[in-house]
Short mmCIF file of the C-alpha atoms (twelve columns), coordinates in Angstrom:
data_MODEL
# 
_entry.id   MODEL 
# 
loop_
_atom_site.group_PDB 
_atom_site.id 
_atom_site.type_symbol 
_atom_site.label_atom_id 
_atom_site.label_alt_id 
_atom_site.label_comp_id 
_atom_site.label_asym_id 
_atom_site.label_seq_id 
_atom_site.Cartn_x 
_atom_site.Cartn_y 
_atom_site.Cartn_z 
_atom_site.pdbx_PDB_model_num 
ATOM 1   C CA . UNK A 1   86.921  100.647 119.885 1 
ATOM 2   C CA . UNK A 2   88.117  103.747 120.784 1 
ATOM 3   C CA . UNK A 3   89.458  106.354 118.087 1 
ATOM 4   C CA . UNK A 4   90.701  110.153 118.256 1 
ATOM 5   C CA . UNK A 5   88.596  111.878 114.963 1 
ATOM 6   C CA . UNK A 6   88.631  114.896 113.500 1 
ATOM 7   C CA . UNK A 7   85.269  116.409 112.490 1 
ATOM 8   C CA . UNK A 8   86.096  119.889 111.535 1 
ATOM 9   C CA . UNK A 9   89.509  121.375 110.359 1 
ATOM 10  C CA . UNK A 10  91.654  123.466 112.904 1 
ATOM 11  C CA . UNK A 11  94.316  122.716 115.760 1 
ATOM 12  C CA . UNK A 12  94.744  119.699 117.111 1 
ATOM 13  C CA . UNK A 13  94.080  120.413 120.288 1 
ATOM 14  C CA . UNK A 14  91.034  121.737 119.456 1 
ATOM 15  C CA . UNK A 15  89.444  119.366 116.963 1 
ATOM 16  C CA . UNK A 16  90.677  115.894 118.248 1 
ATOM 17  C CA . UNK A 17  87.654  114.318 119.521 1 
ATOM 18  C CA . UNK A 18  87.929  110.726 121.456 1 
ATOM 19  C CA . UNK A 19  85.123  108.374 119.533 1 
ATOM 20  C CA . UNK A 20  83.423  105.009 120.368 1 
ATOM 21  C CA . UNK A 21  83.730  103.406 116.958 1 
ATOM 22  C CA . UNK A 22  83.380  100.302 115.106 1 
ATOM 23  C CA . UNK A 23  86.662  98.909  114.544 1 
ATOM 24  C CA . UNK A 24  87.517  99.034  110.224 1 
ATOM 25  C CA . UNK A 25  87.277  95.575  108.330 1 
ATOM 26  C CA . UNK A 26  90.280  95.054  105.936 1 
ATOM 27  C CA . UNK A 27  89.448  95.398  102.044 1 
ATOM 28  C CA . UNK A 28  91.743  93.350  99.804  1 
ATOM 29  C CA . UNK A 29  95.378  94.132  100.078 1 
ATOM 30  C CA . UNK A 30  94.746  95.614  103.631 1 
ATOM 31  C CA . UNK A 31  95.154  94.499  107.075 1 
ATOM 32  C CA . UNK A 32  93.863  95.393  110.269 1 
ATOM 33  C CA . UNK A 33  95.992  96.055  113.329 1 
ATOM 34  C CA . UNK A 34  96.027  96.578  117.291 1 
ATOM 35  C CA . UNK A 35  98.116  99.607  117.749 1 
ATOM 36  C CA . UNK A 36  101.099 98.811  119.923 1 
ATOM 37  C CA . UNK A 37  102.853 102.193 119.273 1 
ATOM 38  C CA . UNK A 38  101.765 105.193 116.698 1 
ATOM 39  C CA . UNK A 39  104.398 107.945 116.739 1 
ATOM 40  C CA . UNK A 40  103.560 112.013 116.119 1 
ATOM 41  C CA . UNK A 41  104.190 113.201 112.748 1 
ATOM 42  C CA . UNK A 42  104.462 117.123 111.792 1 
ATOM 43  C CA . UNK A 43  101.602 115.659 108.434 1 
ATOM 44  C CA . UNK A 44  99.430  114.365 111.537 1 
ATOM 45  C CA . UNK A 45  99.273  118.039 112.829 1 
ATOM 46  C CA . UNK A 46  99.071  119.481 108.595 1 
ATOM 47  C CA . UNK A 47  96.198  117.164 108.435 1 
ATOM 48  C CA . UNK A 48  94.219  118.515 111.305 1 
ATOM 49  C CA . UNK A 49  94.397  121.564 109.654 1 
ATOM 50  C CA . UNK A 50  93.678  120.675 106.187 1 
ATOM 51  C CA . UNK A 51  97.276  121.659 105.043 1 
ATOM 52  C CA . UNK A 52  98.459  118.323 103.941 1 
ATOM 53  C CA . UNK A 53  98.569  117.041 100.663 1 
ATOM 54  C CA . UNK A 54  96.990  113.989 101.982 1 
ATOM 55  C CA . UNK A 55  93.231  115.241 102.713 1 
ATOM 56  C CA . UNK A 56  91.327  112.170 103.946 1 
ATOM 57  C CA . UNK A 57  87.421  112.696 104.376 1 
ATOM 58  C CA . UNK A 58  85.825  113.561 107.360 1 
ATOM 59  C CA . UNK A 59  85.867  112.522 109.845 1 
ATOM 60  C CA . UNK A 60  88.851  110.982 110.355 1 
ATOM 61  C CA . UNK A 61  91.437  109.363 112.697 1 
ATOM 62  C CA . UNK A 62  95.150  110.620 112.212 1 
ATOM 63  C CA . UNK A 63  98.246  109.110 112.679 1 
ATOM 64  C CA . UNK A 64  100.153 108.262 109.482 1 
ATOM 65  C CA . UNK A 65  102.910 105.267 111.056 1 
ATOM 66  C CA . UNK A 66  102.622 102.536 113.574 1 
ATOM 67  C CA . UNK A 67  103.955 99.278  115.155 1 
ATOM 68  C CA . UNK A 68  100.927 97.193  115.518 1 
ATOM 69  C CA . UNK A 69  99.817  93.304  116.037 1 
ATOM 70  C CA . UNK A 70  97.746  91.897  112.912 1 
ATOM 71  C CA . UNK A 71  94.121  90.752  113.670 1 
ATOM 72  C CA . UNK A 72  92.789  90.417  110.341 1 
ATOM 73  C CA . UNK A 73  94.007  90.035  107.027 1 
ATOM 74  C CA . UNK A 74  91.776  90.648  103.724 1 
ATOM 75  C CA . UNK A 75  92.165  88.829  100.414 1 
ATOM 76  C CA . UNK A 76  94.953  88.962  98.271  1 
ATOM 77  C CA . UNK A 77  97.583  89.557  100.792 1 
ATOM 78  C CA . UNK A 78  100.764 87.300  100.935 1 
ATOM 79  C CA . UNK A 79  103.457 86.828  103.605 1 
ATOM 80  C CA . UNK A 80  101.451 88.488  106.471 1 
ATOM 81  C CA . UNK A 81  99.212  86.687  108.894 1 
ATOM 82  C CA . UNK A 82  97.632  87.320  112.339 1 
ATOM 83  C CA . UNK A 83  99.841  87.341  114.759 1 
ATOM 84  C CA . UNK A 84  102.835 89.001  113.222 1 
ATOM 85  C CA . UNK A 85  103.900 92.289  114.697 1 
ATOM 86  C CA . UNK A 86  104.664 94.951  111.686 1 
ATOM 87  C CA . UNK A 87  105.512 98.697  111.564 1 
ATOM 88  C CA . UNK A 88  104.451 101.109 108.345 1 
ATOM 89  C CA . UNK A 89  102.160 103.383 106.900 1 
ATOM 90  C CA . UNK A 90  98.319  103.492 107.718 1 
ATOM 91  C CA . UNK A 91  95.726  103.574 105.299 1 
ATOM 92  C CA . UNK A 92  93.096  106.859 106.324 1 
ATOM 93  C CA . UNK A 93  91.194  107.854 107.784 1 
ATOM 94  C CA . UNK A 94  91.394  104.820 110.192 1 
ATOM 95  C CA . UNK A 95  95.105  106.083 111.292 1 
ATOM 96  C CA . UNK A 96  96.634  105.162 114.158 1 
ATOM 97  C CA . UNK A 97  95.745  107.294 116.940 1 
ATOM 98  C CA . UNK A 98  93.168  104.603 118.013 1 
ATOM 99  C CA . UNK A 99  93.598  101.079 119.949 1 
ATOM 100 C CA . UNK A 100 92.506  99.755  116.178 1 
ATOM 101 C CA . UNK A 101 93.755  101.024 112.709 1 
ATOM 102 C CA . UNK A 102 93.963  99.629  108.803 1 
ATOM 103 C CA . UNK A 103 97.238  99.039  106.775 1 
ATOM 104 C CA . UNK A 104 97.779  98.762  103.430 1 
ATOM 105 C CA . UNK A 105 99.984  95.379  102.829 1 
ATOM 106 C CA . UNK A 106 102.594 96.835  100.397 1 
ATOM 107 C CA . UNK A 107 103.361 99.337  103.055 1 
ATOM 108 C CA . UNK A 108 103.707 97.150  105.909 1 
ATOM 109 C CA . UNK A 109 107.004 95.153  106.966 1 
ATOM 110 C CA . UNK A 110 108.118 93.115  109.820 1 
ATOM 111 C CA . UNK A 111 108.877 95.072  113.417 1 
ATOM 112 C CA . UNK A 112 112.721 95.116  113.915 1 
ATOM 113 C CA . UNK A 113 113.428 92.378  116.735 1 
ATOM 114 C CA . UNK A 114 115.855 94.914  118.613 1 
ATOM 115 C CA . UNK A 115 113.500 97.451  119.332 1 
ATOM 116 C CA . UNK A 116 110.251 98.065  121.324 1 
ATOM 117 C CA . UNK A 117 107.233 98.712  120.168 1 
ATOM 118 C CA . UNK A 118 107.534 102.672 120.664 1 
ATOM 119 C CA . UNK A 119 110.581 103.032 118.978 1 
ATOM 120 C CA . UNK A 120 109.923 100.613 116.226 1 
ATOM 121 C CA . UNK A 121 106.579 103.276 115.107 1 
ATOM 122 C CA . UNK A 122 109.118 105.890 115.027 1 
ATOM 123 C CA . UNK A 123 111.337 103.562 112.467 1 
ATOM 124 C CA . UNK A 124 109.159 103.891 109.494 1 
ATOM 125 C CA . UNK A 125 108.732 107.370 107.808 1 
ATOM 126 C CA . UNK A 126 111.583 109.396 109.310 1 
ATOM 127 C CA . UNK A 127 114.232 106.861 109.137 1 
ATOM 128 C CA . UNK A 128 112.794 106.385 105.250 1 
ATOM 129 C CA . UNK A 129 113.003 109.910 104.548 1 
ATOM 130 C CA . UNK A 130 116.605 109.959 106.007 1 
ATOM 131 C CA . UNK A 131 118.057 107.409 104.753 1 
ATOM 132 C CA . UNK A 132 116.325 107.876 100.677 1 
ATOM 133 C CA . UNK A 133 117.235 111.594 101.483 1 
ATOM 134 C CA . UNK A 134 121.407 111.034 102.317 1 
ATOM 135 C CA . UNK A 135 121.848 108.158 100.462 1 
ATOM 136 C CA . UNK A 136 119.554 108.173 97.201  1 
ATOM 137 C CA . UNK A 137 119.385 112.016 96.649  1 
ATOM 138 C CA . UNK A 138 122.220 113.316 98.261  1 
ATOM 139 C CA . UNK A 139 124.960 110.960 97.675  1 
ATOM 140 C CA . UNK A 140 126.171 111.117 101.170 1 
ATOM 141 C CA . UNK A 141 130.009 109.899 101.317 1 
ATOM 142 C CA . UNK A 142 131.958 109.361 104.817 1 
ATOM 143 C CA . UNK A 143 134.072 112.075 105.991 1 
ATOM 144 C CA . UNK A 144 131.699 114.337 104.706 1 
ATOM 145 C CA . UNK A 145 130.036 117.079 106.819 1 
ATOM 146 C CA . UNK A 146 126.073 116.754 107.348 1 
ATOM 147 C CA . UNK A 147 124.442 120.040 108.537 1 
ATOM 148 C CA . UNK A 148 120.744 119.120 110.041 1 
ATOM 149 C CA . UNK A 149 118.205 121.552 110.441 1 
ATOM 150 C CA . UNK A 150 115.293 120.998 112.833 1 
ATOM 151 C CA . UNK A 151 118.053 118.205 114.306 1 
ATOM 152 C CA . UNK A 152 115.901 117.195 117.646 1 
ATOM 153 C CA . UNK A 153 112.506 116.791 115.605 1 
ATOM 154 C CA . UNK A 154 111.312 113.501 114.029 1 
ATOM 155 C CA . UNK A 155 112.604 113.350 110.640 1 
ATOM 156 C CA . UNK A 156 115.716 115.619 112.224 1 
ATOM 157 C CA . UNK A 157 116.743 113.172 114.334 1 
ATOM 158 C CA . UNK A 158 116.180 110.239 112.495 1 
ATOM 159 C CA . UNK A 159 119.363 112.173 110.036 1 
ATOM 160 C CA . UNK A 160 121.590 112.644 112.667 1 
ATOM 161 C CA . UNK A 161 121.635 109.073 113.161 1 
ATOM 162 C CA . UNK A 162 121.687 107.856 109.765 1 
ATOM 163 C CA . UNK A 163 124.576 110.425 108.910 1 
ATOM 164 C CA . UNK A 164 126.777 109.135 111.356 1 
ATOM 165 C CA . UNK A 165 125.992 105.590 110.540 1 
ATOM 166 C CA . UNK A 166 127.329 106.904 106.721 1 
ATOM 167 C CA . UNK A 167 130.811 108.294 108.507 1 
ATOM 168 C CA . UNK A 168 129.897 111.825 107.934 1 
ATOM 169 C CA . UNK A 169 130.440 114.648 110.521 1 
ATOM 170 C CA . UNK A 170 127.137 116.011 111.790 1 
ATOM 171 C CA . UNK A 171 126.240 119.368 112.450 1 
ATOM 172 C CA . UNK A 172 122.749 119.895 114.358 1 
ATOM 173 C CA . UNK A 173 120.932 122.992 114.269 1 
ATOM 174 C CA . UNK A 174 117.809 123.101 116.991 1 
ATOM 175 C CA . UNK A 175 116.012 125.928 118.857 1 
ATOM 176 C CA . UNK A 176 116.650 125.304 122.651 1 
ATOM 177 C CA . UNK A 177 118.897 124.286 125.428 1 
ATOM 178 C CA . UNK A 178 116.644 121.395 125.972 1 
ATOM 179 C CA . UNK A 179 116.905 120.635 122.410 1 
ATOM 180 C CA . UNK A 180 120.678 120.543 122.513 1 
ATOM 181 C CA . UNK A 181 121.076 118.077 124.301 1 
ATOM 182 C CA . UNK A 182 119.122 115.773 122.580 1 
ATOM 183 C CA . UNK A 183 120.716 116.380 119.839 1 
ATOM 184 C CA . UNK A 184 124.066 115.350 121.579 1 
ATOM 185 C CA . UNK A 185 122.557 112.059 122.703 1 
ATOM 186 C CA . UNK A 186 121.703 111.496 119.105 1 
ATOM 187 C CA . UNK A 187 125.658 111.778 118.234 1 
ATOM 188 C CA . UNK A 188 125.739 115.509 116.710 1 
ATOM 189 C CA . UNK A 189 129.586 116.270 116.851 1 
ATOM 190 C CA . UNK A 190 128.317 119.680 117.000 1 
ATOM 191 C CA . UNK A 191 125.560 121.010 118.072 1 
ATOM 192 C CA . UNK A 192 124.354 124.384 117.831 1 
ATOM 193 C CA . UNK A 193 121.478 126.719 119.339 1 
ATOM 194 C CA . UNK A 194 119.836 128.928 117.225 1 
ATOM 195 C CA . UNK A 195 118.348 130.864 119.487 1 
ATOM 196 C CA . UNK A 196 121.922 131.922 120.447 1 
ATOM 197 C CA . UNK A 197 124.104 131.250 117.944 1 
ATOM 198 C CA . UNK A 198 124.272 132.168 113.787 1 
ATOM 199 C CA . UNK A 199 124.378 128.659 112.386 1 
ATOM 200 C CA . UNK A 200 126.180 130.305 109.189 1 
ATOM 201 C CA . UNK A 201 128.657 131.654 111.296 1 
ATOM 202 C CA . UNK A 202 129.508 128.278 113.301 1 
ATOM 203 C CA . UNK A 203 128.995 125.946 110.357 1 
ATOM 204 C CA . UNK A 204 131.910 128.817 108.812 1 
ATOM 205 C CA . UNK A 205 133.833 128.072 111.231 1 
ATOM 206 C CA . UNK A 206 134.277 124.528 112.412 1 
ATOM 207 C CA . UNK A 207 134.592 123.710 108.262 1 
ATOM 208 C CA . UNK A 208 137.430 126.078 108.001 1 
ATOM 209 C CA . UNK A 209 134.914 128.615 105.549 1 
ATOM 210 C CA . UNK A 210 134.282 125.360 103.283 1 
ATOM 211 C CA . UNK A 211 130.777 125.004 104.607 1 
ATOM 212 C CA . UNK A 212 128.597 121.890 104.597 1 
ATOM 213 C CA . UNK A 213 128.641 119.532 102.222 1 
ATOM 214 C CA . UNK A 214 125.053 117.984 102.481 1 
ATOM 215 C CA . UNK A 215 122.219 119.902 104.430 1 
ATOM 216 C CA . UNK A 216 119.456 118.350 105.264 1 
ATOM 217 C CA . UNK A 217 116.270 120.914 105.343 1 
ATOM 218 C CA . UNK A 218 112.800 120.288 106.819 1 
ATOM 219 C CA . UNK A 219 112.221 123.831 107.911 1 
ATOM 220 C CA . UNK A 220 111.964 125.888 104.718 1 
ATOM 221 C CA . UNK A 221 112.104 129.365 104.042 1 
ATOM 222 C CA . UNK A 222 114.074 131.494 106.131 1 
ATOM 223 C CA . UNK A 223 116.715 128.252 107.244 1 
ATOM 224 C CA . UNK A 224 116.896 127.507 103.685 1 
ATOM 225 C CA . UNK A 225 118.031 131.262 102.439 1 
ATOM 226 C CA . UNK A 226 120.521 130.956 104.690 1 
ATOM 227 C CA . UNK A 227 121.746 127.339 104.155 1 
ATOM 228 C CA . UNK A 228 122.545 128.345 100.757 1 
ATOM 229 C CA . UNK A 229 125.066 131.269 102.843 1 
ATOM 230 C CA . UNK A 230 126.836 128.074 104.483 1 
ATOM 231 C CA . UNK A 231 126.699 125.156 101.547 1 
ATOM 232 C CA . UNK A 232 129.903 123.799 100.087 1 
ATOM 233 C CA . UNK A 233 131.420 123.790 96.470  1 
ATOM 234 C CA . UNK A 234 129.211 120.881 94.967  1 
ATOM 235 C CA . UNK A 235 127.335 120.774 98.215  1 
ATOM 236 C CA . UNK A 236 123.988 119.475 98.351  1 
ATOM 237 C CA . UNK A 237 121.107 121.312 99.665  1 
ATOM 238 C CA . UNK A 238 118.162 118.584 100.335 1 
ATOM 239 C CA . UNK A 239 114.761 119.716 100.427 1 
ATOM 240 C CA . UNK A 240 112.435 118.156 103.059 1 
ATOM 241 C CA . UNK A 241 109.738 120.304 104.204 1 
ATOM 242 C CA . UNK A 242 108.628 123.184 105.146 1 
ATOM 243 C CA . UNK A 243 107.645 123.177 108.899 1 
ATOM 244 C CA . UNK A 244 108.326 126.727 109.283 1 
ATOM 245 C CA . UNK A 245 105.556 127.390 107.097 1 
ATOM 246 C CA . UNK A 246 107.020 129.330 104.392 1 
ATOM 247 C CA . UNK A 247 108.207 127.905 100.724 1 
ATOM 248 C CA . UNK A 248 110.433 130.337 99.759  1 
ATOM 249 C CA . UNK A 249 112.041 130.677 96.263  1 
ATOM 250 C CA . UNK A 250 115.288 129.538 94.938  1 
ATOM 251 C CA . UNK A 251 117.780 132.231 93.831  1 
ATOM 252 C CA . UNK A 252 119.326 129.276 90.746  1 
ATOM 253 C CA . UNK A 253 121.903 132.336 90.001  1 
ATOM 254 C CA . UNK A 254 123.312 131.641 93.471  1 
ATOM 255 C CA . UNK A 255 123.138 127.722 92.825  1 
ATOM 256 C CA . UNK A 256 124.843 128.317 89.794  1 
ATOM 257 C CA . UNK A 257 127.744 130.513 91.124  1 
ATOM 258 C CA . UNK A 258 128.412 128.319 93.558  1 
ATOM 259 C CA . UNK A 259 128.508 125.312 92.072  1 
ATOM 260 C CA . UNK A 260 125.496 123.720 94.591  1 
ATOM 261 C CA . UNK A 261 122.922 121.889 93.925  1 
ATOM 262 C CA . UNK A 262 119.284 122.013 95.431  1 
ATOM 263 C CA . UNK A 263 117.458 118.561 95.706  1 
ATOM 264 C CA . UNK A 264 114.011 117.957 96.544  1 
ATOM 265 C CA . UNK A 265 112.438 114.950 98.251  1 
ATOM 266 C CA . UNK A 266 109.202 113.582 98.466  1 
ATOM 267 C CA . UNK A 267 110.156 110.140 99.869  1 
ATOM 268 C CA . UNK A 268 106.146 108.740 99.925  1 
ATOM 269 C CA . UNK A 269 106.518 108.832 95.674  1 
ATOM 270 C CA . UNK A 270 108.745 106.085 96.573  1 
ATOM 271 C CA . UNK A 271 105.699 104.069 97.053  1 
ATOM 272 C CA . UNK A 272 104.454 103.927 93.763  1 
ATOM 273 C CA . UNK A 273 107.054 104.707 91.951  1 
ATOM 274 C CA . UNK A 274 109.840 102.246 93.611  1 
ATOM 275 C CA . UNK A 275 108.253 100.207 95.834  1 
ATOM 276 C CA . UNK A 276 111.160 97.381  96.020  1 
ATOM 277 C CA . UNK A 277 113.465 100.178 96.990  1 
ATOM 278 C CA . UNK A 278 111.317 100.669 100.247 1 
ATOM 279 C CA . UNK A 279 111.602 97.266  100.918 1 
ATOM 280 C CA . UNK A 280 115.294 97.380  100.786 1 
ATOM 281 C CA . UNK A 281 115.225 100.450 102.882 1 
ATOM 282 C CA . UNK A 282 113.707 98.692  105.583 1 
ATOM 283 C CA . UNK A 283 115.873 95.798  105.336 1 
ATOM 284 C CA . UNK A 284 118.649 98.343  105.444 1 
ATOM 285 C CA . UNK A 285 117.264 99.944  108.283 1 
ATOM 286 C CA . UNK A 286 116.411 96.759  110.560 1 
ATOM 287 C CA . UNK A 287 120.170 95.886  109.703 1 
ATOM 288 C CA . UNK A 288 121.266 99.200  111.469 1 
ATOM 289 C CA . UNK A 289 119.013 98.793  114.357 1 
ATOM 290 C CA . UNK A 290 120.557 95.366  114.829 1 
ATOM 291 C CA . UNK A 291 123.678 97.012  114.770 1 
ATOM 292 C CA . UNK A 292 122.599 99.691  117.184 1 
ATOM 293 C CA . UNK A 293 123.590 102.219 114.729 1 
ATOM 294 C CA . UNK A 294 120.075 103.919 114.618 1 
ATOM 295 C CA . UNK A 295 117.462 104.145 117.760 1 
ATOM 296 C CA . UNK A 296 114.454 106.229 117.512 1 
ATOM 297 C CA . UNK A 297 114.873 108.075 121.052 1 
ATOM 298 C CA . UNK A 298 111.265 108.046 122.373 1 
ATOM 299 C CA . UNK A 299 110.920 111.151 125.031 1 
ATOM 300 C CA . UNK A 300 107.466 110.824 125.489 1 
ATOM 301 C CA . UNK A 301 105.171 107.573 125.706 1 
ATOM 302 C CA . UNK A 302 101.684 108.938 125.631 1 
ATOM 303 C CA . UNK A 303 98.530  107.161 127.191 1 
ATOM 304 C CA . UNK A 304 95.042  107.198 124.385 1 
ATOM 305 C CA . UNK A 305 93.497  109.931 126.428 1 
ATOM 306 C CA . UNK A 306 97.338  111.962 126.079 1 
ATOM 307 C CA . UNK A 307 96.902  112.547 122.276 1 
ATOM 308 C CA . UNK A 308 95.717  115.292 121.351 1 
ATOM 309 C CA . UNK A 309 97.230  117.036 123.855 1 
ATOM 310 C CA . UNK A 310 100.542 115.357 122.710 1 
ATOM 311 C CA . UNK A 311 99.840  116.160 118.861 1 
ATOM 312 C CA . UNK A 312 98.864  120.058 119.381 1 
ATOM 313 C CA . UNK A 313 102.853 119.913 121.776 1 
ATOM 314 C CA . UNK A 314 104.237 119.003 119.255 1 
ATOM 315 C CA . UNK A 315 102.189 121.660 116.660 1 
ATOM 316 C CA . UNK A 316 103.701 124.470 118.915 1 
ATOM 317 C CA . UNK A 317 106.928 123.163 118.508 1 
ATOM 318 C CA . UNK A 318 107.629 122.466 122.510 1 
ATOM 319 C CA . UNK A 319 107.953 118.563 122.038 1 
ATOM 320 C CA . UNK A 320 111.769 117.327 122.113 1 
ATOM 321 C CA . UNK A 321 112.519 114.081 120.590 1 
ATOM 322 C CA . UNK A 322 109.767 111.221 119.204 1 
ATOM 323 C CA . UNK A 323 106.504 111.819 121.173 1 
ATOM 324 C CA . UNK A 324 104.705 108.390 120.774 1 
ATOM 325 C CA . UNK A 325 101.045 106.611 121.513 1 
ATOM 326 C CA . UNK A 326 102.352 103.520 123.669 1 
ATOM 327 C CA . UNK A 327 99.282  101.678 124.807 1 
ATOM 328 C CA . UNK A 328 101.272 99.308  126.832 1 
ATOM 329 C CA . UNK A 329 103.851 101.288 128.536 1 
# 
């Protein structure tokens, strides 16, 4: 089969290599898959450069979510067979940027029905981290105001949706004009540039100076020091990521004089620590899809030889929307 690997540790344009390999035999609790859809994560681009938590050995194949048919099944695994067409987490280093990659059972779940097989690869980890984030961490009521940072990337996105599935007001913040108006297809009720626009300033004003109630932070340092300029009395202040690269430090003084409170959230934990709750997640989740309340909006559908150059896109930031590997579009 054929596999993108990384041998040495660096950009992803630059140390994706296309392999001829044997395709990986499940162990027990694992299945194997053909890859129907594998969709670009921001930890598929940390991996390459050995800034993940996650540090598989070398070399390996990234690609950390799928939609995929079953082709074999090892021992000890109930309630999957061949045949069934699944979405979830791989199991590295045989990710899913190849046309074959291995699954762990208790983090695999039926495709949802209503969508494709590119959007359903997108459903898995952002829509998770979303929907743990707003609901379990964050307490998100309706008629609430959701400020999203990073609003047109994958776990950005993914928020928007969920948040106005909850009956909040969303606020997106993205770099672009391009950008922007993904963010409006997504639902935003407001959407603003930061490239030309101080999202303090707006989020001031279209609140009436309350600010935001929940905002929902991927980015990190600089965004975060000045979410905490724009959060509301008892607001929440989730913390995602860091995909600008810098973890800053929390002034608690400020949290404390403002009555805010900062929340952190590491939805893979989840796994181990609550695995039923993932399950119910997902039900939750396929529900909404049903409902066409959520959609992963897939802007790019990216041939096997398109990958790395799709990956190291979406490294530099100039990727709007869920860039995915579709095999068969």
């Amino acid at each position: 089969m054929k596999a993108w690997r990384v041998h040495e540790l660096g950009e992803p344009g630059q140390v994706l290599r296309l392999d001829t390999v044997v395709r990986p035999e499940p162990g027990p609790r694992q299945l194997v898959v053909r890859v129907t859809g594998a969709a670009a994560n921001f930890p598929d681009v940390l991996m390459c450069r050995g800034l993940y938590q996650v540090k598989p050995p070398l070399p390996f194949t990234p690609g950390v979510e799928l939609c995929g048919e079953v082709v074999a099944v090892g021992d000890d695994v109930d309630g999957i067979a061949i045949g069934d067409r699944v979405i979830g987490g791989t199991s590295l280093p045989y990710g899913g940027f190849a046309e074959y990659a291995l699954m762990e059972a208790a983090q695999t779940f039926p495709a949802p029905p209503t969508l494709d097989d590119a959007e359903a690869a997108a459903l898995y980890i952002g829509y998770q981290t979303g929907w743990f984030g707003l609901h379990r961490r964050a307490a998100l009521q309706a008629g609430e105001t959701l400020l999203v940072h990073a609003a047109a990337g994958g776990v950005g996105s993914a928020a928007i949706q969920l948040g106005k599935a909850a009956g909040a007001r969303v606020i997106g913040v993205v770099g672009g004009a391009e950008k922007a108006e993904y963010a409006r297809q997504l639902g935003a009720d407001v959407v603003i540039d930061r490239r030309t626009a101080d999202f303090v300033e707006v989020v001031k004003q279209v609140t009436d100076n309350r600010g935001a109630d929940v905002i929902y932070d991927p980015v990190g340092g600089e965004v975060y020091a000045r979410s905490t300029k724009c959060i509301a009395f008892e607001g929440r202040i989730l913390v995602v990521g860091f995909a600008g690269g810098e973890i800053q430090s929390a002034a608690l003084n400020h949290a404390l004089v403002k009555n805010y409170s900062i929340v952190g959230l590491h939805w893979g934990l989840y796994n181990a620590h609550d695995p039923a709750a993932v399950a119910e997640c997902h039900r939750a989740l396929t529900h909404l899809a049903a409902e066409g309340a959520i959609r992963p909006l897939v802007s790019e559908r990216l041939a096997l030889a398109d990958i790395a150059d799709g990956v190291q896109r979406l490294a530099d930031g100039k990727t709007v929307g869920r860039v995915v590997y579709a095999p068969s579009s």
